[in-house]
N, C-alpha and C positions, 0 to 999 in steps of 0.2 A: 046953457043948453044941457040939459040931462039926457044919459044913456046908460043903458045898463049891458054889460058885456058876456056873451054868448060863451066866446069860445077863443083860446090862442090860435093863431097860426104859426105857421112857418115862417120866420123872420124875429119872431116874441110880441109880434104886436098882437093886442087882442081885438076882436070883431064885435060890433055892434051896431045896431041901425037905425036911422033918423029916415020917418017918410018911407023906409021901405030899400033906402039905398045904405050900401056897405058903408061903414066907418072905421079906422082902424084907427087906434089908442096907443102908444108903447107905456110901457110899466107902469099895469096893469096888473086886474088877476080875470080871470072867469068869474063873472057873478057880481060885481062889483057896482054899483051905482055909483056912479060919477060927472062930475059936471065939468065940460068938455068948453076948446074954444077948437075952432076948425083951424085948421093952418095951408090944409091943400085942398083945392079942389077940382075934381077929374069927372068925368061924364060918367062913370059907373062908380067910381069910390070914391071917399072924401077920407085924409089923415086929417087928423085932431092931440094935442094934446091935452093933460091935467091941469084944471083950474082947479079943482078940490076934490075929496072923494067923501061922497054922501055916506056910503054904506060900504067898509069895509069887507073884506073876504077873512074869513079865519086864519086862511092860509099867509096870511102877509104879516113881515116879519121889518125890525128894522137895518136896512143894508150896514153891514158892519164895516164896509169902506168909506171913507169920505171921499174919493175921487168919483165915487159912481153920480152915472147920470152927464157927468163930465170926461172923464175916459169912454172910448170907443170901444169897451172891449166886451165888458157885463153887462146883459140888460135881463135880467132873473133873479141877481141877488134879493129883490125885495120879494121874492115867496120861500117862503117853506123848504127847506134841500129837500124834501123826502115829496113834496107836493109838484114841487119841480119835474121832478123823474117820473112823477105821472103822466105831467102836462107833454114831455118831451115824446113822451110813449101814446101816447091819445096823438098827438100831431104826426106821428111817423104810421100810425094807424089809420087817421086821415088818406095821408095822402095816397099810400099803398090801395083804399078804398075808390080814388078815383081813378085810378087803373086798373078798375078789378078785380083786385085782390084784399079777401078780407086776412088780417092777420091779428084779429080781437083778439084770437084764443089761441095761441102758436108764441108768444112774443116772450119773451124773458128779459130783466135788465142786468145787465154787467156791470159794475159801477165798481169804484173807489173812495178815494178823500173826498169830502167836499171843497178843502180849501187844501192849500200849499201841496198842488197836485202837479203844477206848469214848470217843467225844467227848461222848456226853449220859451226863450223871450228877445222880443226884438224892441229897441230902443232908435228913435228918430231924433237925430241931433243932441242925442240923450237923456230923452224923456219919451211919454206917450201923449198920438197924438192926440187932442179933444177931440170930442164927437162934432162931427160937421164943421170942422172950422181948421185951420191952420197952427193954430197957434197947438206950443209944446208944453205937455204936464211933466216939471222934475219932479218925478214921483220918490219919494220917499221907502216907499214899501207897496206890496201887491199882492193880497191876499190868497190868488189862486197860486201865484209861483211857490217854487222849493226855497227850503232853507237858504239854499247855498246863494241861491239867483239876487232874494232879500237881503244878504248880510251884506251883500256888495252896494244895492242901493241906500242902505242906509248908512255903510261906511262914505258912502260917496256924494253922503245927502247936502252935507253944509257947502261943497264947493263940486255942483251938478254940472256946471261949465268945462269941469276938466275932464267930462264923458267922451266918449270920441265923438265927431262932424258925421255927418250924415246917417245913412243907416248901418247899423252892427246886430250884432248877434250873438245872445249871451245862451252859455246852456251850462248848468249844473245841477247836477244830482245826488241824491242818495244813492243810486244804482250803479256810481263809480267812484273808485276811488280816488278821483282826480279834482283837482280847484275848479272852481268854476272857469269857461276859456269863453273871451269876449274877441270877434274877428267882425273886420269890418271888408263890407262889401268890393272897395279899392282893391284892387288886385285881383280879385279870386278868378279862377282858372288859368293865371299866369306862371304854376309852376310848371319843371319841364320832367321831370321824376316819373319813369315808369315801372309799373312791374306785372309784369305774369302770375295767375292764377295755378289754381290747380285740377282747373275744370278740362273738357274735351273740345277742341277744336273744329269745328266742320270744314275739312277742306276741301272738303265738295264744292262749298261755295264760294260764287268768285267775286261779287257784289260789294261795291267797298262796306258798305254797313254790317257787312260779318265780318269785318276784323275787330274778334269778341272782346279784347283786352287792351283796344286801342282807346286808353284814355290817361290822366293826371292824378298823381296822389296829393293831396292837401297836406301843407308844410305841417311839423309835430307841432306847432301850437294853436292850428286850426283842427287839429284831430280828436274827438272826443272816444272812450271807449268805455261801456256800461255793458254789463251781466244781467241778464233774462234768464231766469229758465235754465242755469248753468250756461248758459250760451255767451261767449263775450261779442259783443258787436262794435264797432268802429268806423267810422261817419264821420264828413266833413260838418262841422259845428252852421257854416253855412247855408248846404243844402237842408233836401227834406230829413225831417226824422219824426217821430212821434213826440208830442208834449205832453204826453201822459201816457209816465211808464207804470205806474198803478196799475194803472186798466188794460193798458198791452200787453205787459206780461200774463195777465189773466186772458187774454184774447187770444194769445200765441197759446197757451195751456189750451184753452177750450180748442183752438182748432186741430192741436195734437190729438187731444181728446176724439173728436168728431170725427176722425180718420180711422177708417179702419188697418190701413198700411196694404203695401205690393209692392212692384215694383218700381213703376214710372209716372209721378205727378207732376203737373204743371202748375208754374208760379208766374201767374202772367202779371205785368206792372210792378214787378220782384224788388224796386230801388236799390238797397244795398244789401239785400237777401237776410232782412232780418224774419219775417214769417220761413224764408226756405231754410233758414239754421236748422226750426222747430223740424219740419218736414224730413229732414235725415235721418229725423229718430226712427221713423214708420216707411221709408219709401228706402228702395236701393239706385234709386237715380233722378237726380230733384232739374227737371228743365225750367230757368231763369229766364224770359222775356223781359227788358226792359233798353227804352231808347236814351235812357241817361249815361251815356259811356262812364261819367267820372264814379257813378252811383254803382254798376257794373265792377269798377276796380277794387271798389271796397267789399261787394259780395264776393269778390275771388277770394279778399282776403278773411274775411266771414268764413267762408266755407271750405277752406284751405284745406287737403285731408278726406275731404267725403269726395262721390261719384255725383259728379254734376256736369249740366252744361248748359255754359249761357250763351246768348245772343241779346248781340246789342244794337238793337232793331224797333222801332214802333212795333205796336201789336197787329196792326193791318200788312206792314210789310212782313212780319212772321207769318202770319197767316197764309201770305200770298205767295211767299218763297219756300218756306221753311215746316209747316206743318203737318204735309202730306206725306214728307220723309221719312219721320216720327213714328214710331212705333205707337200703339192703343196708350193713352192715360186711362189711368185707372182713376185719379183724382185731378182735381183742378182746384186751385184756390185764386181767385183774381181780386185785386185791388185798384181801381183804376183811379184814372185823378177826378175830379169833380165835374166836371163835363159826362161822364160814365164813359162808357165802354164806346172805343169804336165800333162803326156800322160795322168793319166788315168781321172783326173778334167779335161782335153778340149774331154777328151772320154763321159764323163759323161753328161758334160752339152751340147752337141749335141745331146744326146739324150732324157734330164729333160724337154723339153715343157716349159721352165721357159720362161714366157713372154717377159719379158725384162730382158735387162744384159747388165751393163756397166761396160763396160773393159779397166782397166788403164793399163800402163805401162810405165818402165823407159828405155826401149829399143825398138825401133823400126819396129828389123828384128826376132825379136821373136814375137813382139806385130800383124805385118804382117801376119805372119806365122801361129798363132792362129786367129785369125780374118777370113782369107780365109777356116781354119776346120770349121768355125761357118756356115758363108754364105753358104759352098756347104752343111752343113746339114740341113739348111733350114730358116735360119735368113737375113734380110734384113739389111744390115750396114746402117741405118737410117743417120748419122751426125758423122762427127771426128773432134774434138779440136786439135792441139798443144797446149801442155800443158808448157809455154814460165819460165820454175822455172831457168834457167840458162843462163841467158845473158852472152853475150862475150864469149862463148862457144860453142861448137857444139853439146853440147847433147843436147838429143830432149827426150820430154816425148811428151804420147799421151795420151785424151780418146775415144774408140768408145761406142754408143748407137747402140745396134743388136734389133731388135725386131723381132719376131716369126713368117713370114708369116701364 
């Protein structure tokens, strides 16, 4: 069964049609003639994979890993890096159009390395899992991680057995000067170690959830700490943090850049206050939002020295407690987790007047979604990045600049 392929979507599969109904293909290019066998069928779409490809694309290239296709991880390696970052910007393009908003001509790419870009990396049983299946790849090497992350899998390659049980978490970099630190899941949030910041206290409030500093330090051999931007930041190897500092750091510059500076900005979904490091340089009082106490502990110690104040709060219960308190922002910078923003922070800041506001995200069709509640309440989508932290893949981060007509 021949099809010829239209267009990628959102996911890396590409779309084409049999009879009139959707087909979706993984690895793939746009344009591609290819002979298909169905594997799924559904009342409006039908998946299909490759029996062969009739008619190449120019843009396809050969994947230079041999796990691909079988790890979970890449599904892009077979195009082009530079045709890639098209396809990633035409999809993020896409979808902002089905809410709305064109951003053909606004869009910029931020990018890095193509390969050995990924300093966090997680290992199951100590390999990676296959795609669709259980079973475990003792991976050898992996093309997207850093030096550091590689030397260990391949020092560790002839006897993979003696990786840790269950899941861990490896992270090294070039952006620190430290060994690569590998911690596994058992235990974490069992240490009892506290310490105090040097941000401002609200004791106004009497709500157990603003007790801002009430959280855990991660033992020194779960601690990683990397330089940005002259910035040192330090994070449980665990929790969240960015897998590409390439491109972060360039993200944290652009949105120092994109600030004009004043007083008092907000960093809402703040984690361990690595964008509020940047934010000290231009603002004289950076306010921290975030519901991750342990995440919290580490922005105290991030921002140790500067005028700050956090709350360690969800974004709906800041809103609802804690916002009207607050003197005018002058800036806003929000990062929310994948789901986007809660109702009642994209309810709030449609109505805050807050000048500007730069809005990340690591999903598109939420990042969309919120973006078009901003503009119809009365914001102008100024400029949108793709934010390029995942070569050979199809996830797409974004940022927009909304400014306040």
């Amino acid at each position: 069964m021949e099809i010829i392929t239209h267009k990628m979507v959102f996911g890396g599969k590409c779309l084409g049609k049999i009879n009139g109904k959707n087909v979706f293909v993984p690895y793939t290019i746009p344009g591609e003639k290819i002979d298909i066998q169905i594997t799924e069928e559904n009342k409006d779409y039908d998946n299909a994979e490759i029996v062969s490809i009739i008619e190449n694309s120019p843009h396809r290239v050969t994947p230079p890993c041999h796990y691909y296709g079988k790890c979970g991880g890449c599904n892009m390696m077979h195009i082009e890096p530079s045709y890639q970052k098209e396809i990633r910007k035409s999809i993020l393009t896409d979808i902002f159009r089905q809410n709305g908003i064109d951003i053909s001509d606004k869009t910029q790419i931020v990018d890095g390395p193509d390969f050995n870009y990924r300093c966090r990396f997680q290992l199951n049983d100590g390999g990676l899992s296959q795609k669709k299946s259980n079973v475990v790849i003792k991976v050898e090497e992996c093309l997207c991680a850093e030096n550091k992350v590689n030397e260990y899998l391949k020092n560790t390659a002839e006897h993979a057995d003696s990786r840790p049980k269950g899941r861990s978490h490896l992270f090294g970099s070039s952006f620190s000067q430290e060994a690569l630190k590998i911690a596994c899941e058992e235990g974490f949030r069992n240490t009892k170690t506290k310490i105090s910041g040097g941000g401002q206290k609200n004791k106004k409030l009497k709500i157990k959830e603003n007790k801002y500093f009430a959280g855990t330090v991660a033992s020194p051999e779960n601690t990683m700490t990397v330089e940005l931007g002259g910035h040192k930041l330090s994070f449980d190897v665990r929790g969240f943090f960015q897998s590409n500092l390439f491109v972060f750091e360039k993200v944290c510059r652009l949105i120092t850049d994109l600030l004009p500076g004043g007083k008092n900005i907000l960093d809402m979904y703040s984690g361990c206050g690595s964008i509020s490091a940047f934010l000290t340089e231009k603002y004289e009082n950076v306010v921290l939002v975030e519901h991750n106490r342990d995440a919290l502990v580490f922005a105290e110690q991030n921002l140790c020295g500067t005028k700050h104040v956090s709350y360690g709060l969800s974004g709906a219960n800041f809103v609802k407690t804690c916002a009207s308190t607050l003197p005018q922002f002058d800036a806003c910078t929000i990062d929310p987790p994948r789901s986007g923003m809660e109702k009642e922070v994209c309810d709030w800041l449609c109505e805050s007047k807050i000048p500007l506001i730069l809005s990340l995200s690591c999903d598109p069709a939420t990042h969309a979604r919120d973006i078009s509640r901003l503009v119809a309440a009365g914001y102008n989508l100024k400029q949108t990045y793709l934010l390029d932290f995942y070569p050979n893949t199809s996830h797409i981060e974004s940022l927009c600049v909304l400014e306040l007509k």
